[in-house]
C-alpha positions as YAML, in Angstrom:
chain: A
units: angstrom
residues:
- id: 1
  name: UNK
  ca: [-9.94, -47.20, -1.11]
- id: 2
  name: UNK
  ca: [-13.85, -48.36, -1.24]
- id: 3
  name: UNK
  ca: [-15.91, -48.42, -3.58]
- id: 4
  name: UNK
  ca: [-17.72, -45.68, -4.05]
- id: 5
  name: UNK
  ca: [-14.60, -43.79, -3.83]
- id: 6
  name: UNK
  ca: [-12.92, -45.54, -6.62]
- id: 7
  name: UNK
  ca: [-16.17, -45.17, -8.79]
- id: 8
  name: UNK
  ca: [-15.77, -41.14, -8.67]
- id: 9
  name: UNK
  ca: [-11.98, -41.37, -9.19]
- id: 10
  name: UNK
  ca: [-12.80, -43.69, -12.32]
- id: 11
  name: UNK
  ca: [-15.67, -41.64, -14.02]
- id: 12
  name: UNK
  ca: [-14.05, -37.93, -13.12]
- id: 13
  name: UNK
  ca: [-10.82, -39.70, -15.63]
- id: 14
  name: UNK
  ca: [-13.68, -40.93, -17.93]
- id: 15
  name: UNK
  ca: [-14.70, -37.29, -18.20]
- id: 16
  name: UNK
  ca: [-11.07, -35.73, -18.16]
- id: 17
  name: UNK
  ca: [-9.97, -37.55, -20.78]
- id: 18
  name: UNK
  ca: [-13.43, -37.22, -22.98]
- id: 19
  name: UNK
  ca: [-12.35, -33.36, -22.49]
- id: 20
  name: UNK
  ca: [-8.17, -33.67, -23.22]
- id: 21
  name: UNK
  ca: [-9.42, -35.24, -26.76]
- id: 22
  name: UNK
  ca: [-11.80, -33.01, -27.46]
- id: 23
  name: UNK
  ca: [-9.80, -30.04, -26.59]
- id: 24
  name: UNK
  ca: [-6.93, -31.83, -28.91]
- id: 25
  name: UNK
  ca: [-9.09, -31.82, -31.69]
- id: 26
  name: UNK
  ca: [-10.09, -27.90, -31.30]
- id: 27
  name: UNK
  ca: [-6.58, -26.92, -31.60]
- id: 28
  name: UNK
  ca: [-6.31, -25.44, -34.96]
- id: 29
  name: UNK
  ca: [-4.48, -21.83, -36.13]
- id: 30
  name: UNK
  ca: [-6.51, -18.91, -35.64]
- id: 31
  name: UNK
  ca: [-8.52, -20.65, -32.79]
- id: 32
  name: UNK
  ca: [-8.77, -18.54, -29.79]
- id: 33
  name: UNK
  ca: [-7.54, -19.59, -26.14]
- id: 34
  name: UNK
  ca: [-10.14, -18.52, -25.09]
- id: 35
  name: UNK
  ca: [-12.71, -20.52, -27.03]
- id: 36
  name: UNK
  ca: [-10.88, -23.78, -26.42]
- id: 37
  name: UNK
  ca: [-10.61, -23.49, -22.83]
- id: 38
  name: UNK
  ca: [-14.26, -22.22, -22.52]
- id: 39
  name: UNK
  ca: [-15.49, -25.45, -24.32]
- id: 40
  name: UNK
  ca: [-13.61, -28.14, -22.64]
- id: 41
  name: UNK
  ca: [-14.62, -26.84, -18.94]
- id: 42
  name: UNK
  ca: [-18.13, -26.89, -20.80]
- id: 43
  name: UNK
  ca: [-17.89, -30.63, -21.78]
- id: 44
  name: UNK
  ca: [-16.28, -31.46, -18.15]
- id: 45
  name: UNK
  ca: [-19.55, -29.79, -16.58]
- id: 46
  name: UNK
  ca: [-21.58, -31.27, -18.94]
- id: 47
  name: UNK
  ca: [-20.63, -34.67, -18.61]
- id: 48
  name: UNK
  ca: [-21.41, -34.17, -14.45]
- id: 49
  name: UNK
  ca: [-18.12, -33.37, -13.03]
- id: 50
  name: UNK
  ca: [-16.68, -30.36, -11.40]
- id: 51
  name: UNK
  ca: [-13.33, -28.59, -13.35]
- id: 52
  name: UNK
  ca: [-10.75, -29.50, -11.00]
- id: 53
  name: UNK
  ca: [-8.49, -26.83, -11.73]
- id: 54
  name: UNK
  ca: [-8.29, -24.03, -14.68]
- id: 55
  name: UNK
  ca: [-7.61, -25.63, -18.49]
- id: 56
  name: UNK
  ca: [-3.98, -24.56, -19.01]
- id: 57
  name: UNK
  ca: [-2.90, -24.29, -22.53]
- id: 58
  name: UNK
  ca: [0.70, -23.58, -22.69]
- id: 59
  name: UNK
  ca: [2.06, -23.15, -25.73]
- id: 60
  name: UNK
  ca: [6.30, -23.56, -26.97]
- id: 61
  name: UNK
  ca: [8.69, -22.46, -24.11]
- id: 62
  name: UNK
  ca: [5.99, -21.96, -21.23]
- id: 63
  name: UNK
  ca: [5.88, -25.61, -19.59]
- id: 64
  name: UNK
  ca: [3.04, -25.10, -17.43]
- id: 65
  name: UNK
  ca: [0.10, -22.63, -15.70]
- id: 66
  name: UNK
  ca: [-1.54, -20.38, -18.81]
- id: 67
  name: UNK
  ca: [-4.94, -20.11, -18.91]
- id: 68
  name: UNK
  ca: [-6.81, -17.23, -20.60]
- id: 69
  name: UNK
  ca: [-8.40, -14.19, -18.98]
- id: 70
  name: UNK
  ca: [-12.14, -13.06, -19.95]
- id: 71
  name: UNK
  ca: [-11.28, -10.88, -23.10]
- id: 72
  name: UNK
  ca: [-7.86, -12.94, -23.99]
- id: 73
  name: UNK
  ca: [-7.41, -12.37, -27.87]
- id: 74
  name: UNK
  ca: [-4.42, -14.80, -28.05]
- id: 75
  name: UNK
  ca: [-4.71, -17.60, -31.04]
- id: 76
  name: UNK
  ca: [-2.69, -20.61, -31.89]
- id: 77
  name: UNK
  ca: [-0.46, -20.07, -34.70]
- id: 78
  name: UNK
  ca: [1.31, -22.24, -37.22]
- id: 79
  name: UNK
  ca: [4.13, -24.46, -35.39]
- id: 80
  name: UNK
  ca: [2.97, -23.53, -32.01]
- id: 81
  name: UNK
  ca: [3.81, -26.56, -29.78]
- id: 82
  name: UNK
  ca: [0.50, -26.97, -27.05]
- id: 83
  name: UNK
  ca: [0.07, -28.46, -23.79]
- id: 84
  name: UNK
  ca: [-3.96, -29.06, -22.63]
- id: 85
  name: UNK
  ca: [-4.04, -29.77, -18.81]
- id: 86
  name: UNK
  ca: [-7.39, -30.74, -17.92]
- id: 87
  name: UNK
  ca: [-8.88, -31.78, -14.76]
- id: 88
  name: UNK
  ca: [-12.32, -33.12, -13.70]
- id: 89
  name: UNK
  ca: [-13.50, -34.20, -10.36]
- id: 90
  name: UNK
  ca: [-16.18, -35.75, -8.70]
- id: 91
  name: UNK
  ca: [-17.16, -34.91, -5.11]
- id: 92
  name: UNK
  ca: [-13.53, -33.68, -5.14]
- id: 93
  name: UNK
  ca: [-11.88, -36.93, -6.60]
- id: 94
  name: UNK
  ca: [-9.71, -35.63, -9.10]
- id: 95
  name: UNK
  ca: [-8.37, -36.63, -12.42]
- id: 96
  name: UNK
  ca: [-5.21, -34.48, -14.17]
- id: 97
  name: UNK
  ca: [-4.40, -35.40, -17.59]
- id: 98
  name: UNK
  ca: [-2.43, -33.51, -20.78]
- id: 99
  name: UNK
  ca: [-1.50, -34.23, -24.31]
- id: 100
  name: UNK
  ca: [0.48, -31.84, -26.56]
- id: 101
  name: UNK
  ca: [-0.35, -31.14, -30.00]
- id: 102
  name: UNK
  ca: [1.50, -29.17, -32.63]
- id: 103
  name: UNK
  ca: [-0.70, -26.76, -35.03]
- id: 104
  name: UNK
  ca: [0.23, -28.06, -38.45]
- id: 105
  name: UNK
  ca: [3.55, -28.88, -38.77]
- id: 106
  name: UNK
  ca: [5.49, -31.88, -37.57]
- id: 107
  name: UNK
  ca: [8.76, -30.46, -36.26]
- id: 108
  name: UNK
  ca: [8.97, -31.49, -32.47]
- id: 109
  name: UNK
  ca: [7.24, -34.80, -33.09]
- id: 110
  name: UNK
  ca: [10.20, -36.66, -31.62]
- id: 111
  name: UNK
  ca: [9.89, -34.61, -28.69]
- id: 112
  name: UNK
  ca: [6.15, -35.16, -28.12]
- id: 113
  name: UNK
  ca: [7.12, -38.58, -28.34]
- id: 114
  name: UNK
  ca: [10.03, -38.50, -25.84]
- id: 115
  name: UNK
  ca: [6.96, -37.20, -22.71]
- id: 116
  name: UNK
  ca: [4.79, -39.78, -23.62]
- id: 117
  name: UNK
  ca: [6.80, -43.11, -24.27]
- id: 118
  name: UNK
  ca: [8.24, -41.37, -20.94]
- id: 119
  name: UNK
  ca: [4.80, -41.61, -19.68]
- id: 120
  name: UNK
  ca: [4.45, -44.96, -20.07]
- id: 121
  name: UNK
  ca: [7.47, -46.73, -18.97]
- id: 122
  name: UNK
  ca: [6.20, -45.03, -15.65]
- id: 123
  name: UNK
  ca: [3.13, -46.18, -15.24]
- id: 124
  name: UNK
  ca: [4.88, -49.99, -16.13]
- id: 125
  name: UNK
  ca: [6.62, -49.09, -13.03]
- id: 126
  name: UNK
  ca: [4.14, -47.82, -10.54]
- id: 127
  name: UNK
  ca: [3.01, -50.43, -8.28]
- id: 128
  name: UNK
  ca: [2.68, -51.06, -4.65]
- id: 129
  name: UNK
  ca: [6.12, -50.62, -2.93]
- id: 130
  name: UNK
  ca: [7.65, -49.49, -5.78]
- id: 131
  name: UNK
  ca: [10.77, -46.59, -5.26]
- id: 132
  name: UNK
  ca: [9.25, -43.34, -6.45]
- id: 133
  name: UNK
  ca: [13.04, -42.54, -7.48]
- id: 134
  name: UNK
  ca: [13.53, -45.48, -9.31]
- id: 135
  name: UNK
  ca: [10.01, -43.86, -11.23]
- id: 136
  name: UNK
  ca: [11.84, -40.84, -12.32]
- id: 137
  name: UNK
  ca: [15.24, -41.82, -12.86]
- id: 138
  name: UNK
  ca: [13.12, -44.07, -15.93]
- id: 139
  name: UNK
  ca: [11.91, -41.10, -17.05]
- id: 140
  name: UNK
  ca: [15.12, -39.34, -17.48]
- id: 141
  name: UNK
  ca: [16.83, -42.22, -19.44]
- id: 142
  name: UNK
  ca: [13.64, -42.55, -21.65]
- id: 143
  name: UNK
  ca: [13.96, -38.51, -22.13]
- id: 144
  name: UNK
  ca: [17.20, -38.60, -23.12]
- id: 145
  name: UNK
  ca: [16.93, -41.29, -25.49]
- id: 146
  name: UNK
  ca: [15.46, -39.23, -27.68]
- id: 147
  name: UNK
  ca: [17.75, -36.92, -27.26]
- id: 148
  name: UNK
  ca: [15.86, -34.20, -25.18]
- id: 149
  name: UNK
  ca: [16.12, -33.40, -21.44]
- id: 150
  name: UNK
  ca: [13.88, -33.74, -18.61]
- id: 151
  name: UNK
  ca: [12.47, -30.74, -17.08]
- id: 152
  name: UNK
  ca: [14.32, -31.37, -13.46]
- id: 153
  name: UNK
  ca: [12.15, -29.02, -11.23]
- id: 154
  name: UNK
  ca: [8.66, -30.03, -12.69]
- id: 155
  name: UNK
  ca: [7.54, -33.21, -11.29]
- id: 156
  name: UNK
  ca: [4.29, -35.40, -11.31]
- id: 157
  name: UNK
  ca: [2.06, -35.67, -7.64]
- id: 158
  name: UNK
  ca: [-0.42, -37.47, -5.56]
- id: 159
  name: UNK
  ca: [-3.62, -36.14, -5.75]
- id: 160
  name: UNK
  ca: [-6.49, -37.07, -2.67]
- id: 161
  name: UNK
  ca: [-10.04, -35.56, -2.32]
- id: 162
  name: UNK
  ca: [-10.13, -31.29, -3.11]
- id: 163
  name: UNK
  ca: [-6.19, -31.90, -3.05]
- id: 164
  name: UNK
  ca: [-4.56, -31.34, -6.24]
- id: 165
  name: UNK
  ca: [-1.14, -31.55, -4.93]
- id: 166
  name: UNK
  ca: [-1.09, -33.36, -1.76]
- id: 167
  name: UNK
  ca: [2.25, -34.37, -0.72]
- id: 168
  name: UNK
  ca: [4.34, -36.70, -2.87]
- id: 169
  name: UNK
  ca: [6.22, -35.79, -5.74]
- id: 170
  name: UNK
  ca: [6.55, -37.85, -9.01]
- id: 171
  name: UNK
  ca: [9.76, -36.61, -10.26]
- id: 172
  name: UNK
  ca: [10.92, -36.40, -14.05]
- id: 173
  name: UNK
  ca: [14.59, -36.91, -13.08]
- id: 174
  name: UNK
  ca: [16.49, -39.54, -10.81]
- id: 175
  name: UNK
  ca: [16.11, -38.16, -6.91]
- id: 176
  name: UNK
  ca: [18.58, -40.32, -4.54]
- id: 177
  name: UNK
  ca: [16.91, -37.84, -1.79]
- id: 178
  name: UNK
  ca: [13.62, -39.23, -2.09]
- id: 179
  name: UNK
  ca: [12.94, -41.98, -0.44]
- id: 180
  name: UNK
  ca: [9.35, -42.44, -1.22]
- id: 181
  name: UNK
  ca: [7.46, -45.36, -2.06]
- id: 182
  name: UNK
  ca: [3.98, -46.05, -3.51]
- id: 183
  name: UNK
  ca: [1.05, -47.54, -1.71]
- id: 184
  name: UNK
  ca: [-1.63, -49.49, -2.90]
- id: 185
  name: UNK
  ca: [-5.00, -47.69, -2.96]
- id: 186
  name: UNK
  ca: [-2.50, -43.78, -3.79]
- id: 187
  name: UNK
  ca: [-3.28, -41.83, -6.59]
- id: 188
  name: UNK
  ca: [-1.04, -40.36, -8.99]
- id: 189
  name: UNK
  ca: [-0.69, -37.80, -11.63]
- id: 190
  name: UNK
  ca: [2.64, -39.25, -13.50]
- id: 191
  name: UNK
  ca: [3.36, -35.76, -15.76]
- id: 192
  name: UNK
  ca: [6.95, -36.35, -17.98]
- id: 193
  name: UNK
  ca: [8.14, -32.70, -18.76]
- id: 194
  name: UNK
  ca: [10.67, -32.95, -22.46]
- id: 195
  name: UNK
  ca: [12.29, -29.84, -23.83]
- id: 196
  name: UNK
  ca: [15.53, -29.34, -26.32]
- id: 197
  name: UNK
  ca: [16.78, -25.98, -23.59]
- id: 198
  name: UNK
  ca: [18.45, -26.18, -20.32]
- id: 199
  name: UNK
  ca: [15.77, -29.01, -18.69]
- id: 200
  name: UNK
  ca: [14.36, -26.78, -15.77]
- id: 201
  name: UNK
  ca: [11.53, -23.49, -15.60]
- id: 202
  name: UNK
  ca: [11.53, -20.74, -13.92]
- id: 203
  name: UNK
  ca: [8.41, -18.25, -13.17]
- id: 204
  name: UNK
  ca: [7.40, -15.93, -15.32]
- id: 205
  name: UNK
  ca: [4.59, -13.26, -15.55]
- id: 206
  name: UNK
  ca: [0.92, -14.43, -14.00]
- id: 207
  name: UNK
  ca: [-1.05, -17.22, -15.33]
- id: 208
  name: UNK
  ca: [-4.15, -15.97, -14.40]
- id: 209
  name: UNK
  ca: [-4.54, -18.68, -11.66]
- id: 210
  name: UNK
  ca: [-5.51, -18.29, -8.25]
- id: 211
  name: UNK
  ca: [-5.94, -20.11, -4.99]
- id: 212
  name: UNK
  ca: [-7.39, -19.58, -1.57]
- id: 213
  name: UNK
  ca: [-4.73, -19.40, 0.71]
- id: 214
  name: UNK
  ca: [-4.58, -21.43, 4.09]
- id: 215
  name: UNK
  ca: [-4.01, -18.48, 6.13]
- id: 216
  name: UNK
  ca: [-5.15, -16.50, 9.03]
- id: 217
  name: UNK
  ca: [-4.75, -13.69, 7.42]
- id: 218
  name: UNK
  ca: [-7.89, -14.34, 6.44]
- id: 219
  name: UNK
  ca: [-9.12, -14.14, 10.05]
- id: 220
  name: UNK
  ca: [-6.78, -11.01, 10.55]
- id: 221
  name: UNK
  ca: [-7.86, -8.72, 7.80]
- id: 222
  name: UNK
  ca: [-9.32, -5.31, 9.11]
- id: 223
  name: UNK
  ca: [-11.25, -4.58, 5.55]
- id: 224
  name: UNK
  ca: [-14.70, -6.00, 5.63]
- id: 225
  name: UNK
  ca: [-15.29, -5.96, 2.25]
- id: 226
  name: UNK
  ca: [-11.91, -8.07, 1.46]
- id: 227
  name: UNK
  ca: [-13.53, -10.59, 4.05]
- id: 228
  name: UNK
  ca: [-16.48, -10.64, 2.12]
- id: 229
  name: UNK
  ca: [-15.06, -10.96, -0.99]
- id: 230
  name: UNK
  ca: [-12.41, -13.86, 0.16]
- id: 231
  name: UNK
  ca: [-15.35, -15.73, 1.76]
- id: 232
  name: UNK
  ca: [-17.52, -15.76, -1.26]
- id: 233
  name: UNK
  ca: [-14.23, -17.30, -3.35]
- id: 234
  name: UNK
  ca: [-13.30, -19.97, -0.93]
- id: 235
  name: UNK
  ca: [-16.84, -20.95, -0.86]
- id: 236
  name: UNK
  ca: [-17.20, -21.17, -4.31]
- id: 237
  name: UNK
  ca: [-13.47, -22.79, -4.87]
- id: 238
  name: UNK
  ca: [-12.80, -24.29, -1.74]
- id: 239
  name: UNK
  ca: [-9.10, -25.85, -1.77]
- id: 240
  name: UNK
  ca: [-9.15, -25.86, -5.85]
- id: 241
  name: UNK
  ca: [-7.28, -23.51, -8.28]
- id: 242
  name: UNK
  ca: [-9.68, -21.52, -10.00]
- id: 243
  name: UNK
  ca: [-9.44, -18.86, -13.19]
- id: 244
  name: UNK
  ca: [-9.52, -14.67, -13.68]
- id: 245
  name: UNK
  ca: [-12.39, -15.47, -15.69]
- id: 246
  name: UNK
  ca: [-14.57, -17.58, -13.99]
- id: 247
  name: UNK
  ca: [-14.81, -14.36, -11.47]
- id: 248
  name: UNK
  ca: [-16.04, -11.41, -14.11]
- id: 249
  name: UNK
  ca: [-20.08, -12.51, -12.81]
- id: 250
  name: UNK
  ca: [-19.43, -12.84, -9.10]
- id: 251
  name: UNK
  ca: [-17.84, -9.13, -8.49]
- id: 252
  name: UNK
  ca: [-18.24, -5.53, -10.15]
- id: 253
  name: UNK
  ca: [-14.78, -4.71, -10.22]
- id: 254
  name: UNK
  ca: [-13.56, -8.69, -10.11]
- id: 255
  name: UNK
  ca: [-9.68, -8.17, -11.43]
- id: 256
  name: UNK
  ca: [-9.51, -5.18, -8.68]
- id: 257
  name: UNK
  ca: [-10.66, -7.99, -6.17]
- id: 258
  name: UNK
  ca: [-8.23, -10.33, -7.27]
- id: 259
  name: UNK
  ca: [-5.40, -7.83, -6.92]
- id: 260
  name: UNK
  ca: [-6.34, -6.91, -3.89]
- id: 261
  name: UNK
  ca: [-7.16, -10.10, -2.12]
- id: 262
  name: UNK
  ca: [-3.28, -11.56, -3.66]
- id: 263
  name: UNK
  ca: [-2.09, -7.96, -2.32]
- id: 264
  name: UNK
  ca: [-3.44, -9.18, 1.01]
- id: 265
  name: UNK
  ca: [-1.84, -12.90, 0.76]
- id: 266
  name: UNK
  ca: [-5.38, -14.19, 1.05]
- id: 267
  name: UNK
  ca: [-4.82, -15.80, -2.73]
- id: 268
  name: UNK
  ca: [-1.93, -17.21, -4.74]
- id: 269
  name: UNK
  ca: [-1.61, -16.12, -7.76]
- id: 270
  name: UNK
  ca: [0.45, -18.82, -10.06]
- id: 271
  name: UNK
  ca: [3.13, -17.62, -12.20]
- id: 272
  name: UNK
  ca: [3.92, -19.33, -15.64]
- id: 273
  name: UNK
  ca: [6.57, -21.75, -15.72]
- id: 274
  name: UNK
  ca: [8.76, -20.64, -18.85]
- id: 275
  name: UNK
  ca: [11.98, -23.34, -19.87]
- id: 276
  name: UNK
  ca: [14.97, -21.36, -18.62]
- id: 277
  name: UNK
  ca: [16.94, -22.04, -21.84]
- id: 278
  name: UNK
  ca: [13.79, -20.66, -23.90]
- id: 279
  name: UNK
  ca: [13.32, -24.27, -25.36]
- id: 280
  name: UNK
  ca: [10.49, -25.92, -26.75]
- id: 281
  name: UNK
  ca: [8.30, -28.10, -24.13]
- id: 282
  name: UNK
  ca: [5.90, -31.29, -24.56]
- id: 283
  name: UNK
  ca: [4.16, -32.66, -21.94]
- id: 284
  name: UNK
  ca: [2.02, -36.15, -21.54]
- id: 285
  name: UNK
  ca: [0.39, -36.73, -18.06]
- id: 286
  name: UNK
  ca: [-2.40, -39.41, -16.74]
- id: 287
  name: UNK
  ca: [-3.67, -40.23, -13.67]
- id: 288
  name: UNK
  ca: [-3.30, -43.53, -12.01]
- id: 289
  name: UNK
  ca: [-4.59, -45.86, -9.01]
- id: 290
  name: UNK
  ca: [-1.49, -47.90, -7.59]
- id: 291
  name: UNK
  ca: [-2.57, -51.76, -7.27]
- id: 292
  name: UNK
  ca: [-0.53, -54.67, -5.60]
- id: 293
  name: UNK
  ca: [0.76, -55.65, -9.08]
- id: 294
  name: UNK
  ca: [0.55, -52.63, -10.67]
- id: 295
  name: UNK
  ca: [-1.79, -49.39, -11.83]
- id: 296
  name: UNK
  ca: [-4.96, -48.39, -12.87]
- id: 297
  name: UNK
  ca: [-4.96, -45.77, -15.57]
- id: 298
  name: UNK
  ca: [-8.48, -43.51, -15.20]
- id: 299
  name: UNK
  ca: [-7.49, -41.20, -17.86]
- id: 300
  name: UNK
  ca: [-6.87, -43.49, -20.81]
...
């Protein structure tokens, strides 16, 4: 990795993080989703990076992938458990970090606990040559110290420029299969997954999340004004997820659009990720730089 390549990875964490604590500290019952999330990607644009990727806020048994729509009218309640997933780049260097916070009441603090002291035994881990399996069978254990389980399917990733998920897999459980190792100079986001259900998601209704496709159906689509509309959102998003909302100024009729671009395959649309067993999830993720003798934390 050069220099100036490590500078943006270092100063888009600077900025993610400056957003995860602010967007902790708006948190509060009767706060709208949809004020929260609008302020953090403010302060991330503010700052001088580019949102990497939607702000999720996920609240009690959905693990991962809500973000609001336009004209949401959901607010956080009393004892509502809440994941913030931020993510900042610069020139497409990304940072991915979460915290969860509970809205006034301490019930699942041992839980919130279990994902982060999680997260940090594995970044004492990650170094150069280390086994990525060895990574995640350390999360399990520390998971299930506390007496919670590991969400099995949701795992942690490498992350390279306009890539958000580019190839390796951090997992939150021990994986004989992979046979992975880090290298110095990769970057990680390390994401423990904790929940008191059965310890794996499945997908639920839309998130409100898109992404261009890599597709020819892009090249193969007979309506003109679907290729219109497909090449105005991959030039604006490029290879990034992007939200619902951030489309109501570019098009008339922008949720038709979106319908009918997924209807096409020409966008993903990302479903939640709800805990199978209806359980309660926390979640504590940073973003690292893998040295010789260990890792860089940008997200701190």
């Amino acid at each position: 990795m050069d220099d100036a390549t490590y500078d943006k990875y270092i100063l888009a964490g600077k900025i993610a993080s400056s957003a995860r604590n602010y967007g902790a500290g708006l948190v509060k019952s009767g706060v709208s989703f949809l004020e929260v999330a609008n302020k953090i990607e403010s302060k991330i644009t503010k700052e001088g990076a580019g949102i990497a990727f939607p702000v999720n806020l996920s609240i009690n048994e959905t693990a991962a992938h809500y973000s609001p729509k336009y004209d949401d009218k959901l607010t956080f309640k009393k004892g509502d458990v809440v994941k913030i997933d931020v993510g900042a780049h610069i020139d497409g260097y990304i940072a991915d970090t979460a915290v969860t916070v509970e809205v006034d009441t301490n019930k699942y603090r041992d839980m919130i606990k279990a994902s982060s002291t999680a997260l940090d035994a594995a970044i004492d881990m990650m170094q150069s040559d280390v086994e990525i399996s060895l990574v995640g069978k350390k999360i399990q254990e520390t998971i299930e110290s506390y007496g919670c389980k590991p969400i099995n399917n949701l795992t942690g990733h490498s992350l390279e420029q306009y890539s958000l998920h580019s190839g390796i897999s951090i997992p939150n459980v021990s994986d004989m299969f992979n046979k992975s190792k880090a290298e110095e100079g990769c970057v990680f986001a390390i994401e423990p997954f904790a929940t008191d259900g059965a310890g794996h998601v499945v997908s639920g209704q839309d998130s409100n999340i898109y992404l261009c496709k890599k597709s020819l159906r892009s090249r193969l689509a007979r309506d003109n004004r679907s290729k219109i509309y497909f090449n105005k959102i991959q030039s604006q998003f490029k290879t990034l997820p992007f939200a619902q909302r951030w489309c109501e100024k570019s098009f008339t009729n922008f949720e038709l659009v979106l319908r009918r671009l997924t209807f096409l395959g020409l966008l993903h649309h990302f479903p939640q990720l709800l805990e199978a067993g209806d359980g309660i999830v926390t979640q504590k993720e940073h973003t690292v730089i893998v040295k010789e003798d260990g890792c860089e934390v940008t997200t701190k």
